[in-house]
N, C-alpha and C positions, 0 to 999 in steps of 0.2 A: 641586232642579232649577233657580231661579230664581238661587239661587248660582252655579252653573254657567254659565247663559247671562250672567249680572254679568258674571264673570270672562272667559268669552269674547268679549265683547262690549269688557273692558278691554286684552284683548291685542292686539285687532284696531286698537280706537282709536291704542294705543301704535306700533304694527306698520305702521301707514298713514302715521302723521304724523311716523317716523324712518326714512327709507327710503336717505339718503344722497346722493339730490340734489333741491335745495331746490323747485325744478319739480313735481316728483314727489310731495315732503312736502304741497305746498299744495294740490294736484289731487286725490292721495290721501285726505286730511286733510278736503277740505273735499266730495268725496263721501261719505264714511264718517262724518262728522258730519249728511251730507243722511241718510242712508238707513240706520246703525242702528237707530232705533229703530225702522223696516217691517219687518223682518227675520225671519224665521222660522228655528227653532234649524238647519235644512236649509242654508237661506239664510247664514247666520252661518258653517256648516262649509266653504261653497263658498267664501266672500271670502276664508277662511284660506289654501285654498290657492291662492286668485288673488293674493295679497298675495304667495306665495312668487314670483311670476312676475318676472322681472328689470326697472329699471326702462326699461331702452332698451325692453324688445319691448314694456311698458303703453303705453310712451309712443308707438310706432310705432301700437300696436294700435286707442288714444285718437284720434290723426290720421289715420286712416287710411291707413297707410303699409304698407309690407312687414313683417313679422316673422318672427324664423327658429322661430317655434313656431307650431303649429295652435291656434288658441280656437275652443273649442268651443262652442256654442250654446248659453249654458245662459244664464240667467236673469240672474246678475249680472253677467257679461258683457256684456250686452244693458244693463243698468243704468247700466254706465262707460260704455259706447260712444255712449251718445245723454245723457250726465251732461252740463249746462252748466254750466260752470267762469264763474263769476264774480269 
């Protein structure tokens, strides 16, 4: 079990800090280095698929701006959205 969250825990880091624009790798990258290791395995299966989210609508989602997709109120959501990027 604890192999398993390793390795999930390895693709997300991987997945966060190669996103395609450099904006996004840093913000990404540098939440996902804050808040790995608080994470609960639930917690970890959610980022996955926030990670899949494009990087324009993160990026709109982050500034509070329009996006053409509904985020949903979950937890790591709420995590990026109030995350201070340093």
């Amino acid at each position: 079990m604890s192999s398993n969250i390793d390795q999930l825990k390895k693709k997300i880091i991987y997945r966060s800090n190669y996103r395609g624009t450099k904006e996004m790798d840093k913000l990404l990258g540098a939440f996902t280095n804050h808040y790995i290791d608080k994470l609960n395995e639930q917690d970890l299966e959610e980022l996955i698929k926030f990670l899949k989210i494009d990087d324009n609508n993160l990026y709109n989602f982050y500034n509070g701006l329009d996006t053409s997709i509904k985020f949903e109120n979950t937890r790591i959501n709420s995590l990026f959205k109030n995350f201070k990027f340093k």
